[in-house]
C-alpha positions in Angstrom: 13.8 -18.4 56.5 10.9 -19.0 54.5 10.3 -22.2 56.1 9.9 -20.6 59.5 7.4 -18.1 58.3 5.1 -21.3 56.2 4.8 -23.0 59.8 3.8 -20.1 61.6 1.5 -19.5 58.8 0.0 -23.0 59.0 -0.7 -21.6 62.7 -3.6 -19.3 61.9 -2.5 -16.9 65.0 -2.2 -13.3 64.7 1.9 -12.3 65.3 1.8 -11.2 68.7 0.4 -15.1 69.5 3.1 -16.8 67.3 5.8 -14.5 69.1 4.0 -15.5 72.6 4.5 -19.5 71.2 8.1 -19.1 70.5 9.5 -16.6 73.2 10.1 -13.9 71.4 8.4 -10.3 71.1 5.8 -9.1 68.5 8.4 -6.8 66.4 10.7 -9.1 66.2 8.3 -11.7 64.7 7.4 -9.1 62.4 10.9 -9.1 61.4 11.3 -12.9 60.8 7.8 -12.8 58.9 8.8 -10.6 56.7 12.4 -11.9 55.7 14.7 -9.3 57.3 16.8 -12.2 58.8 20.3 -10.3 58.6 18.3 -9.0 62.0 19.0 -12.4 63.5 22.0 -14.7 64.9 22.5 -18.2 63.3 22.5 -19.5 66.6 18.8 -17.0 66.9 17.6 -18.3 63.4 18.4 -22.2 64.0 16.2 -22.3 67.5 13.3 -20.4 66.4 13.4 -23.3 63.3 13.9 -26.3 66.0 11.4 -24.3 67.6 8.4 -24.5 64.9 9.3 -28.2 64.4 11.8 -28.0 61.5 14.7 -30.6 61.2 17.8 -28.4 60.9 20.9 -29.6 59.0 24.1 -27.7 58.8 27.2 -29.0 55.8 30.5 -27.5 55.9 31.9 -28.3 52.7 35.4 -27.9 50.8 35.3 -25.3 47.9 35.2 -27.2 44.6 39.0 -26.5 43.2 
């Protein structure tokens, strides 16, 4: 979620502030931050993106034949 960690980023706060912001702790920020998302739910991943003020768009689509 490289998206997530550019916002928090933008922030300018240390990861124990940003974790603070979003409700989570400091570890697991550290986890997001640095990519290790297979750590996360979809469900976890899509509100901590709603969260930092991303638009979220979700497509199920039909295999190409």
């Amino acid at each position: 979620m490289i998206a997530i960690r550019d916002v928090v980023d933008d922030w300018k706060l240390t990861q124990a502030e940003a974790a603070k912001r979003l409700g989570v702790t400091q570890p697991r920020m550290n986890d997001l931050l640095r990519g290790r998302i297979d750590k996360f739910s979809l469900d976890a991943l899509m509100l901590l993106a709603t969260a930092v003020g991303l638009t979220v768009e979700w497509r199920v689509v039909k295999p190409a034949a």
